[in-house]
MIMI-901692 format. One line per field, with one value per residue (C-alpha): x, y, z; residue in three letters; residue number from 1. Coordinates in steps of 0.25 Angstrom, whole numbers, always signed. Layout:
<nodes>
u	c(X, ...)
v	c(Y, ...)
w	c(Z, ...)
rest	c(ALA, ...)
nr	c(NUM, ...)
</nodes>
This chain:
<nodes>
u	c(-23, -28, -20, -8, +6, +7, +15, +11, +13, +5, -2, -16, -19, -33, -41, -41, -49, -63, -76, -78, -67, -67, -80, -77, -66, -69, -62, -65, -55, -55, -52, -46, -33, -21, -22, -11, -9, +0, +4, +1, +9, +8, +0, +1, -9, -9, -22, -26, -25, -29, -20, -28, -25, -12, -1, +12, +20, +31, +36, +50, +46, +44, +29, +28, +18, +25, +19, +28, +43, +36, +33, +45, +58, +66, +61, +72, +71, +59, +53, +51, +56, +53, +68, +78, +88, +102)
v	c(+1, -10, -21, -24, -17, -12, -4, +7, +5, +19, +28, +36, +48, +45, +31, +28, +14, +14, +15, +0, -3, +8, +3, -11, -8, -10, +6, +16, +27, +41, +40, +53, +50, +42, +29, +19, +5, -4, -18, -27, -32, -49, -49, -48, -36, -22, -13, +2, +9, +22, +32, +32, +17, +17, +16, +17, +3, +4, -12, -13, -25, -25, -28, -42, -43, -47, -34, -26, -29, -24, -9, -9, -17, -12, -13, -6, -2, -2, +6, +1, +7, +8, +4, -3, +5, +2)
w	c(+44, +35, +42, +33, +27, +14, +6, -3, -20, -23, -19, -25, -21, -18, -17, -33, -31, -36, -28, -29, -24, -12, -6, -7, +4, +20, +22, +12, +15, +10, -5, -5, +0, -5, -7, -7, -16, -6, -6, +6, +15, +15, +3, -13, -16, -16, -10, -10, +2, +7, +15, +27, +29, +29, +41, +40, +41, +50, +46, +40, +32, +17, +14, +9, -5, -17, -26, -16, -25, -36, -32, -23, -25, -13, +3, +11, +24, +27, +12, +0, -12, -28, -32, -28, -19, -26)
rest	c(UNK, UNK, UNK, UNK, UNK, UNK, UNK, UNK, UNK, UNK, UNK, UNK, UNK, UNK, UNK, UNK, UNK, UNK, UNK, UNK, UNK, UNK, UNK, UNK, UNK, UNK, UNK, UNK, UNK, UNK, UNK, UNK, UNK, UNK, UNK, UNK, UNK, UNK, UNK, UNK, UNK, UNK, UNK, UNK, UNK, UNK, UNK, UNK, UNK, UNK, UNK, UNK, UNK, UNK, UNK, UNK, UNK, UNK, UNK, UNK, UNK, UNK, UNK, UNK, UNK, UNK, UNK, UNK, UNK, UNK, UNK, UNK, UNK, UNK, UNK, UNK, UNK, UNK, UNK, UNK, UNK, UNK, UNK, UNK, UNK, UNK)
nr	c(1, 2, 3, 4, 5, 6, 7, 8, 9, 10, 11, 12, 13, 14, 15, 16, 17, 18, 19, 20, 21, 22, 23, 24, 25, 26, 27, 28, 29, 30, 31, 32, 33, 34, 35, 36, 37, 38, 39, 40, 41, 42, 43, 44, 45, 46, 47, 48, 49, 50, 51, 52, 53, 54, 55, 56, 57, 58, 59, 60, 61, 62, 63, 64, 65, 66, 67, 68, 69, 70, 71, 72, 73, 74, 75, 76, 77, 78, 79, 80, 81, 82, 83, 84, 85, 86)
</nodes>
């Protein structure tokens, strides 16, 4: 919704950030949903999401940020995955 792809990292249960940090966003969500840590797509950070923002990303394409390989070695069809599949 935001404008940009991501993949998630982790995910909170409820918005953990503090109140400074809340505000000082354009959208404040609900807090009391899940909340999602993800790494964007043509960039080389990581933001704090909530579930109401998010949409499904239908792209084949591996996400390109170079913090991706870190949390996730192997891209295969389409899904990343933790491990390597061997």
């Amino acid at each position: 919704k935001h404008g940009y792809r991501a993949v998630v990292v982790y995910a909170d249960p409820y918005c953990e950030a503090d109140d400074e940090w809340y505000f000082a966003n354009e959208s404040q969500p609900e807090k009391n949903q899940p909340w999602y840590h993800v790494l964007v797509d043509g960039d080389d950070h990581a933001t704090y999401i909530a579930e109401s923002s998010l949409e499904y990303d239908m792209n084949p394409y591996p996400i390109q940020n170079p913090l991706v390989h870190r949390v996730f070695p192997t891209f295969y069809k389409g899904r990343y995955y933790t491990q390597n599949l061997n």
